[in-house]
C-alpha positions in Angstrom: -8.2 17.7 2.9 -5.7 15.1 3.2 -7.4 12.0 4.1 -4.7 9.5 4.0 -1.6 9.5 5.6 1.6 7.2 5.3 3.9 6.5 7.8 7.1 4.0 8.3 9.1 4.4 5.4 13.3 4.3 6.5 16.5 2.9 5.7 17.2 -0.8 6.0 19.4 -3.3 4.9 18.7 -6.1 2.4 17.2 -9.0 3.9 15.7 -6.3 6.3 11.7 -5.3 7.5 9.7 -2.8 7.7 6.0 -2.0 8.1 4.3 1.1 6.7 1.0 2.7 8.2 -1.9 4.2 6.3 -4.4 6.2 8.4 -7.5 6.1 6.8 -9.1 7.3 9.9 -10.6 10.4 7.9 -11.8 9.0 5.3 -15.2 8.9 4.2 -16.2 6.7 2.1 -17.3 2.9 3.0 -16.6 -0.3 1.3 -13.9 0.5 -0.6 -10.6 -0.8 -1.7 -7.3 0.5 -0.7 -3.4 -0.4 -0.9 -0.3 0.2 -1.5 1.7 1.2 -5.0 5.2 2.6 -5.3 7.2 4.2 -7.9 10.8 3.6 -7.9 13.3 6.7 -10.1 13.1 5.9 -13.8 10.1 3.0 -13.5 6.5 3.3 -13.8 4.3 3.3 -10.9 3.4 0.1 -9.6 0.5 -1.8 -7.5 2.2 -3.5 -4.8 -0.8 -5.0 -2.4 -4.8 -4.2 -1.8 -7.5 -5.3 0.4 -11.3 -4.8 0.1 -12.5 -3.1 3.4 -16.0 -4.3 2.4 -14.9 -8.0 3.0 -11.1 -8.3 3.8 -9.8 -10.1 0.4 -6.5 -9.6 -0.4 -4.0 -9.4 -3.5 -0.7 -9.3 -4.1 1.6 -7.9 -6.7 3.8 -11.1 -8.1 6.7 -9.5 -7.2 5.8 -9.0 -3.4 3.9 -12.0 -2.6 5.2 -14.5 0.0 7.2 -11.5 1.8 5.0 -8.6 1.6 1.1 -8.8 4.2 -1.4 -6.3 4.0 -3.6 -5.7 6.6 -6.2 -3.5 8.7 -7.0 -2.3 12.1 -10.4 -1.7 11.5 -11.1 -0.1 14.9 -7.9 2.4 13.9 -9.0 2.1 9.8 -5.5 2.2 9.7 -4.2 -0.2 6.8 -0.5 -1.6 7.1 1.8 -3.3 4.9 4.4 -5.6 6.3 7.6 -5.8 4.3 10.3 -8.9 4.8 12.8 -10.2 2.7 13.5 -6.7 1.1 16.0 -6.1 -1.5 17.1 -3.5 -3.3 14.4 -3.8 -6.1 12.1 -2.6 -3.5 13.2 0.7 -3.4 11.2 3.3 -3.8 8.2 5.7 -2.8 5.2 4.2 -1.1 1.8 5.3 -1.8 -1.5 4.5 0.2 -4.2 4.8 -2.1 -8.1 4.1 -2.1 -11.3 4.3 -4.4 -14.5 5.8 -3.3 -15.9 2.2 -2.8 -18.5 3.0 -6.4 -17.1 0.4 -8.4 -17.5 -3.0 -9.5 -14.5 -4.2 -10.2 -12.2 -6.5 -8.3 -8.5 -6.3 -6.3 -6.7 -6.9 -9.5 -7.7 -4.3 -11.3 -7.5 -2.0 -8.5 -4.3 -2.3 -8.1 -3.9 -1.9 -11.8 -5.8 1.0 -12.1 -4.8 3.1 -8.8 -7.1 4.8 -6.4 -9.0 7.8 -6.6 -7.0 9.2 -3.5 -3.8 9.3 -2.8 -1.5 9.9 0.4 1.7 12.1 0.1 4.4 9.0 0.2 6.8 7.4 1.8 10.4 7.0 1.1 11.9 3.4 1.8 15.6 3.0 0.8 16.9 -0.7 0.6 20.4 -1.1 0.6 23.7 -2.2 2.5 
């Protein structure tokens, strides 16, 4: 069963915005972490932003932070990330992704190490 679902992804132009949704509304697990990773052709996958849903913390990827805001509607338990500034780098498939909320470890290594569940994607093209 799919339990997260992206939405958002588009063509802009550099210098452009866009936001991209994650409904988490069917999923089950509480306290858990969950973001947003992409994986542009060629490159290895990358964590781009997370928060905790247990007490809102947030982190950022170097390469994203000060243009790039996470955040959650936790009536909706949808999660969205708010992308300005973009360029071309950022290219690429989006990914929501969440752990089961079991582990220990902090934001930093979530978005290192990935979730445990993974939406289908979302495409977001930067260019002129």
């Amino acid at each position: 069963e799919v339990q997260l679902v992206e939405s958002g992804g588009g063509l802009v132009q550099p210098g452009g915005s866009l936001r991209l949704s994650c409904d988490a509304s069917r999923y089950s697990f509480d306290n858990y972490n969950i973001g947003w990773f992409r994986r542009a052709p060629g490159k290895e996958r990358e964590g781009v932003s997370c928060l905790s849903t247990s007490d809102g913390s947030t982190y950022y990827a170097d390469s994203v932070k000060g243009r790039f805001t996470i955040s959650r509607d936790n009536a909706k338990k949808t999660v969205f990330l708010q992308m300005n500034s973009l360029t071309p780098e950022d290219t690429a498939v989006y990914y929501c992704a969440a752990d089961s909320g079991a582990y220990a470890y902090g934001l930093r290594y979530f978005l290192f190490r990935g979730g445990d569940y993974w939406g289908q994607g979302t495409q977001v093209t930067v260019s002129s």
